[in-house]
C-alpha positions in Angstrom: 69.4 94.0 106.8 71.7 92.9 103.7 75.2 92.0 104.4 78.5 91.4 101.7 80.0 87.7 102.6 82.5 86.0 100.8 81.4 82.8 99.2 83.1 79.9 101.4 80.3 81.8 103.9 77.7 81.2 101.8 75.4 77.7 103.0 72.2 76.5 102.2 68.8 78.3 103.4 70.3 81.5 103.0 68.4 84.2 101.2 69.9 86.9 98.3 69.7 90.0 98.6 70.7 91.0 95.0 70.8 89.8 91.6 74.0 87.3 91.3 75.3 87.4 87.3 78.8 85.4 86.3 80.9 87.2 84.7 79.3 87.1 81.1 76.1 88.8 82.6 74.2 85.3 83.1 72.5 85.5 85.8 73.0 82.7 88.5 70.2 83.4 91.0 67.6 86.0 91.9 67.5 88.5 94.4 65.1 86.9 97.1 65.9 83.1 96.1 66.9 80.9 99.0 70.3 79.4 98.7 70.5 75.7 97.6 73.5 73.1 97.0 73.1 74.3 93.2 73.4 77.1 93.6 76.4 77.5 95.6 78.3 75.3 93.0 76.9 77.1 90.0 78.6 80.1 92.1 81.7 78.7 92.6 82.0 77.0 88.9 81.6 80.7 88.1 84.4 81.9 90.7 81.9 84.4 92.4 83.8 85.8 95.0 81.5 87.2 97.6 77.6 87.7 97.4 75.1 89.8 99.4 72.8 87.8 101.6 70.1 89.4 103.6 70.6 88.8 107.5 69.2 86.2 109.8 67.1 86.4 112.5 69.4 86.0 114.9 72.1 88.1 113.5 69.0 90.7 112.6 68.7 90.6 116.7 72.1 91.1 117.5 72.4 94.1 114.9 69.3 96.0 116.4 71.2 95.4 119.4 74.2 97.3 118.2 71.8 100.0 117.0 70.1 100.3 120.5 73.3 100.4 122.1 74.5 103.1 119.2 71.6 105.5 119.2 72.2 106.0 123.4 75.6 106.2 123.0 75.0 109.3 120.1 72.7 110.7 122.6 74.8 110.8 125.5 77.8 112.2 122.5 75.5 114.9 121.9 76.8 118.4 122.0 75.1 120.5 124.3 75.8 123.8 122.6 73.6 122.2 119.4 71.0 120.4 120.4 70.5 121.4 124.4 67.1 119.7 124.6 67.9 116.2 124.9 63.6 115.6 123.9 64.2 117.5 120.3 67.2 115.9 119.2 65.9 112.1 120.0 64.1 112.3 116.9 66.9 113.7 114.5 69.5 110.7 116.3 66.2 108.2 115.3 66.2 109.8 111.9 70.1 109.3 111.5 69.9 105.9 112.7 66.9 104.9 110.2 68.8 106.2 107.6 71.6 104.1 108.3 69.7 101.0 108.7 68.1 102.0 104.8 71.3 101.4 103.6 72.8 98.7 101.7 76.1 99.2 103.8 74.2 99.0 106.7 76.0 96.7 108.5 79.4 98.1 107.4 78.0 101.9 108.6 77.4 99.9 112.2 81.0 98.5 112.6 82.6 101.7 111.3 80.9 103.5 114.2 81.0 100.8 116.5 85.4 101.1 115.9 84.9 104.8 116.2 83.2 104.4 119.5 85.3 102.0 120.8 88.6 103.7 119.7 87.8 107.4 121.0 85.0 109.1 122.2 85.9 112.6 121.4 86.2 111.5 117.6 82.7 109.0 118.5 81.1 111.8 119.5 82.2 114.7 117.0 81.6 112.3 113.8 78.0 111.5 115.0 77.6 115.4 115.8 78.6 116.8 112.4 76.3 113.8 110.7 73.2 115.6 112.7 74.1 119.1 111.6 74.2 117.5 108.5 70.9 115.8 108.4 69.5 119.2 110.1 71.2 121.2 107.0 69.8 118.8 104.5 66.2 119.7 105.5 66.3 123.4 105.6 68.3 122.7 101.9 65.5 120.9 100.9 67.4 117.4 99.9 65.3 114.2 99.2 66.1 110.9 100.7 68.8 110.3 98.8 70.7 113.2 99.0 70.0 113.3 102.6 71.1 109.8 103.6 73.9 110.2 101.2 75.2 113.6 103.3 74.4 112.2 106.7 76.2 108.7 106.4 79.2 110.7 104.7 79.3 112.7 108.1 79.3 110.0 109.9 81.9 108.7 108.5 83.7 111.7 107.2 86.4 111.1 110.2 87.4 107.6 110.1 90.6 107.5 109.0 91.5 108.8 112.6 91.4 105.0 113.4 94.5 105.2 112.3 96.2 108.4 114.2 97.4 106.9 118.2 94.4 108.0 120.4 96.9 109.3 122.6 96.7 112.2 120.5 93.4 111.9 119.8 92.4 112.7 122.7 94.8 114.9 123.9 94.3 117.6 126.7 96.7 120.2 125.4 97.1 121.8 121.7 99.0 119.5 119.6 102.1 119.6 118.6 103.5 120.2 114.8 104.9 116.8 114.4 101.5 115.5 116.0 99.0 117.7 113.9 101.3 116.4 110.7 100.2 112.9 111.8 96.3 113.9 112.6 96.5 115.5 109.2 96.9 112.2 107.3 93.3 111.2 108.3 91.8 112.6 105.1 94.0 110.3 102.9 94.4 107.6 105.5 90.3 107.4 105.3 89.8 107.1 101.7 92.0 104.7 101.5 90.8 102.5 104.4 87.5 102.8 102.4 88.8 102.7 99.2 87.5 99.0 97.8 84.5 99.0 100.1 81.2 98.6 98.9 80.4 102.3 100.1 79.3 104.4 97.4 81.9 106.7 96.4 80.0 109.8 96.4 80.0 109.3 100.6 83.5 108.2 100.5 84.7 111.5 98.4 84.0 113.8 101.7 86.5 112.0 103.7 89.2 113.5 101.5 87.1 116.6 100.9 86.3 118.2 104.4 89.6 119.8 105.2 89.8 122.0 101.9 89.1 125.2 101.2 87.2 126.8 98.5 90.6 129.6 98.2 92.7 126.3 98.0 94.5 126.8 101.3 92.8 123.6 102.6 94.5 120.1 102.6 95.4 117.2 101.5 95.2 118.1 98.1 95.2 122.0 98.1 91.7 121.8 96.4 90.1 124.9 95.0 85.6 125.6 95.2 85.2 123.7 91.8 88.0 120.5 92.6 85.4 120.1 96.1 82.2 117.8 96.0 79.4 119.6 97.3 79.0 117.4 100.5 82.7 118.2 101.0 82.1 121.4 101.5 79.3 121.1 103.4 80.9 119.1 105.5 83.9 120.9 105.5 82.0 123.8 106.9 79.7 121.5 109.4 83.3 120.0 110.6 84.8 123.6 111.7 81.6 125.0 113.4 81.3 121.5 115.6 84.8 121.6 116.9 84.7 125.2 117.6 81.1 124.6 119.7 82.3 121.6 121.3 84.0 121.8 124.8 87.9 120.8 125.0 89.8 120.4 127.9 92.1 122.9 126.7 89.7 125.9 125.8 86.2 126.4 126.6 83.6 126.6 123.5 83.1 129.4 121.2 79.9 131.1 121.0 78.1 130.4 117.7 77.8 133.8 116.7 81.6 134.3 117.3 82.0 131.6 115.0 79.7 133.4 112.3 82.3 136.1 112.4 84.9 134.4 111.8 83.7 131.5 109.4 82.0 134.3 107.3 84.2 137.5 107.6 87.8 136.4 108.7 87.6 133.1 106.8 86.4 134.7 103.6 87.0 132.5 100.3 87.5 129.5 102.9 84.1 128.2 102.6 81.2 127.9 100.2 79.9 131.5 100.9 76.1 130.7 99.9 76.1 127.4 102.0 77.8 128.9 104.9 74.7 131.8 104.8 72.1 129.5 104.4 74.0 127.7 107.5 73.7 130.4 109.7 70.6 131.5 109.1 69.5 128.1 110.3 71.7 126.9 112.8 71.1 130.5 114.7 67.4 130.3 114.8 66.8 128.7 118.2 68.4 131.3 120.0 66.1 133.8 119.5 64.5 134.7 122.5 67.6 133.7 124.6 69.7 135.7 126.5 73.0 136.6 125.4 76.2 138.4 126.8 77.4 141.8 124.8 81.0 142.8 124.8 80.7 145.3 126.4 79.2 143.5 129.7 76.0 143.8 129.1 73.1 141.2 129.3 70.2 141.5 126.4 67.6 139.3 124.8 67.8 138.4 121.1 65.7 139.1 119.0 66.5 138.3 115.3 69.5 137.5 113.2 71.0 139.5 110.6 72.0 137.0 107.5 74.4 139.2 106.6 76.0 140.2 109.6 75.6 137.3 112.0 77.7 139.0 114.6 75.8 141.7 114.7 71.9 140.7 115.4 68.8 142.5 116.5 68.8 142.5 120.6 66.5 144.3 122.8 68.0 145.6 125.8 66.6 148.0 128.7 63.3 147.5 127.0 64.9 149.0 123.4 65.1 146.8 120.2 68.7 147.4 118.8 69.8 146.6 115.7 74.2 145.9 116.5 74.7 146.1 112.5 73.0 149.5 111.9 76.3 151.5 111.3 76.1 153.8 114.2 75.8 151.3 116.8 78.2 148.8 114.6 81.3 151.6 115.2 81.0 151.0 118.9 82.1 147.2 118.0 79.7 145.6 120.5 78.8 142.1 120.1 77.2 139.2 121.1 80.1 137.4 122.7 78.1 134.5 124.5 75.0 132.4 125.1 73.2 133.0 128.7 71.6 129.5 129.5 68.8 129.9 132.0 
């Protein structure tokens, strides 16, 4: 695992993890030479400020430590509503974690989370949900590696300027207050900036600011329209909203997801990124098919398929009858799938 240090940590017998080049492009030492006394004072003659060293055993042991300790804390974080088999989702937290550890930030990606943990659980546990939406959206998009470790670690971190926001309200029992919701609503900025001269690429830092506008431009900090918003903004933007609607609070109960397909695709129309958000749905919807759900009228059904275009309104079978709720005879009666029957 590679680590940045600054150069008064730098000692003999350590090992580079990257080319080292003075200011004039000559290069000083190799990636994979071992650190000698020359070298250290060619370094400093050349007023090298920090270098990246690849970790030692012993801090190698301690970081999988962290890890271990990280991966059962995101499963215990995990929301329910998501990913209710705790078996199927072990693999996409092992995923997320090896992609982590693939990075050259790795050990920055550790602390941030390790802060995030430590600081609130409810933002802990949201941040690591939205990164495995994230990393379950980039596989039904079809990303490569890249663009799926880039969109996962910039979940993970997409909330990290709430470091900065008193966890009292963090973590607060009741709806906030408009003084207190101006204060959370200086994360997006508040994160950038915390990140701003890191070593993190800045195609995962750009979400941070991102996830909280809207394609119409009613979104903030910025007031950003579709164009002005990177792409893993706004997924992330729309991964962000459907989270915190599934998850629990302790002032309201969780939505059901195909409540929330109403209102992300019809009464939030022009919010998000209407192809993305489709695509969503179709996915993130799949697994209930076959489960039992409530109808707004009272009644109990089984589903049996999910309209794309009218996620509200999916196929059921009820009474030993397949309905289709969109078919515009039924659809006038306004019954809909309200609620998720767990057996």
């Amino acid at each position: 695992m590679v680590k940045k240090i600054d150069i008064s940590e730098l000692h003999e017998g350590m090992t580079v993890a990257e080319d080292v080049c003075s200011a004039f492009g000559t290069r000083i030492a190799n990636k994979g030479q071992t650190v000698d006394s020359g070298i250290i004072a060619l370094m400093k003659s050349n007023r090298v400020r920090s270098v990246k060293v690849i970790a030692g055993s012993s801090e190698q042991d301690e970081a999988e430590n962290v890890i271990k300790l990280l991966a059962q804390s995101m499963l215990f974080a995990r929301n329910k509503a998501v990913f209710a088999s705790e078996e199927f989702v072990k693999p996409i937290i092992a995923d997320v974690i090896g992609l982590v550890k693939s990075s050259p930030q790795a050990l920055e990606y550790i602390d941030l989370l390790m802060q995030l943990r430590d600081y609130s659980e409810t933002v802990f546990a949201h941040s690591v949900n939205v990164a495995l939406i994230c990393r379950e959206f980039a596989n039904w998009h079809g990303m490569n590696f890249e663009k799926t470790q880039e969109l996962t670690l910039a979940g993970l971190i997409h909330d990290i300027g709430k470091l900065q926001v008193p966890v009292d309200i963090l973590d607060s029992v009741r709806p906030l207050t408009e003084a207190e919701f101006k204060q959370v609503k200086k994360h997006s900025i508040n994160g950038y900036m915390m990140l701003k001269g890191s070593e993190i690429p800045e195609i995962i830092k750009r979400p941070i600011i991102d996830h909280h506008e809207r394609c119409d431009g009613t979104g903030y900090p910025m007031g950003y329209h579709f164009q002005e918003i990177s792409e893993y903004g706004r997924i992330i933007g729309m991964v962000d909203a459907y989270e915190a609607m599934t998850a629990k609070r302790a002032y309201r109960d969780r939505l059901c997801p195909f409540k929330i397909g109403a209102i992300m695709l019809q009464e939030s129309e022009g919010k998000y990124d209407t192809l993305l958000l489709e695509e969503f749905f179709a996915n993130i919807l799949n697994p209930y098919i076959g489960s039992k759900v409530m109808l707004s009228n009272g009644y109990t059904a089984r589903l049996k398929g999910i309209n794309k275009q009218d996620i509200s309104h999916p196929v059921i079978e009820l009474a030993g009858q397949t309905i289709d709720l969109s078919m515009a005879n039924i659809k006038k009666s306004q019954i809909q799938v309200v609620g998720i029957v767990y057996e």
